[in-house]
N, C-alpha and C positions, 0 to 999 in steps of 0.2 A: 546559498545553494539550497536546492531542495529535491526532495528524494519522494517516491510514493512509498507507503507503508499499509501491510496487509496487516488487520487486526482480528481476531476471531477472540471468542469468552467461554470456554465450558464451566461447566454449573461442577465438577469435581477439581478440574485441575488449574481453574486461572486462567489469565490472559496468557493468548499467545501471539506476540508481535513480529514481523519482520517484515525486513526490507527486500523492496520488489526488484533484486538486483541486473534483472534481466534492462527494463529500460532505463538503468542508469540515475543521474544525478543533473538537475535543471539550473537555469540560472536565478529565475524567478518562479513565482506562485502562479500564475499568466501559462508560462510551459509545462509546467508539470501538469494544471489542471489539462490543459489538454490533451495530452499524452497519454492523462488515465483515463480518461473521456475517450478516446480513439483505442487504447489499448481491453478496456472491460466493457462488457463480458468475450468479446471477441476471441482473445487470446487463453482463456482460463480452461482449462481441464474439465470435465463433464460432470465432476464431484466439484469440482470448487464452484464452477456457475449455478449449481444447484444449490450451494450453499448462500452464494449472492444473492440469489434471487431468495433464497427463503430469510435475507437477512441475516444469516447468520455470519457473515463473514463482509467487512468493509474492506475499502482499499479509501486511503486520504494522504496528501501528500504533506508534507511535514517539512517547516524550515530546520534544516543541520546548523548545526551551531562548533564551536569548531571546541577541542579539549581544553584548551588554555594552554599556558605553562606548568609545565611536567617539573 
């Protein structure tokens, strides 16, 4: 399974990761790429594309791996 993930880095507080819950969870690397390809900058906020675009802010799609045994 695989998920896209938003990643940005300020120079005070660290990375800040999360997942782009809105378009869900793929079956392979194939659908997600596209999904984020089709969904940025299209769908992003007028502060966050400004961000993409100055680089300050990624989106990459990440294989989930599942917890193990609890």
């Amino acid at each position: 399974m695989w998920a896209i993930m938003a990643v940005s880095i300020q120079m005070l507080s660290g990375p800040n990761v999360w997942a782009v819950m809105d378009e869900g969870t793929f079956e392979n690397e194939a659908l997600c790429e596209a999904a984020l390809a089709e969904a940025v900058p299209r769908t992003l906020s007028e502060e966050m594309r400004i961000a993409w675009e100055a680089g300050e802010l990624k989106y990459v799609c990440l294989k989930v791996r599942g917890a193990g045994p609890t």
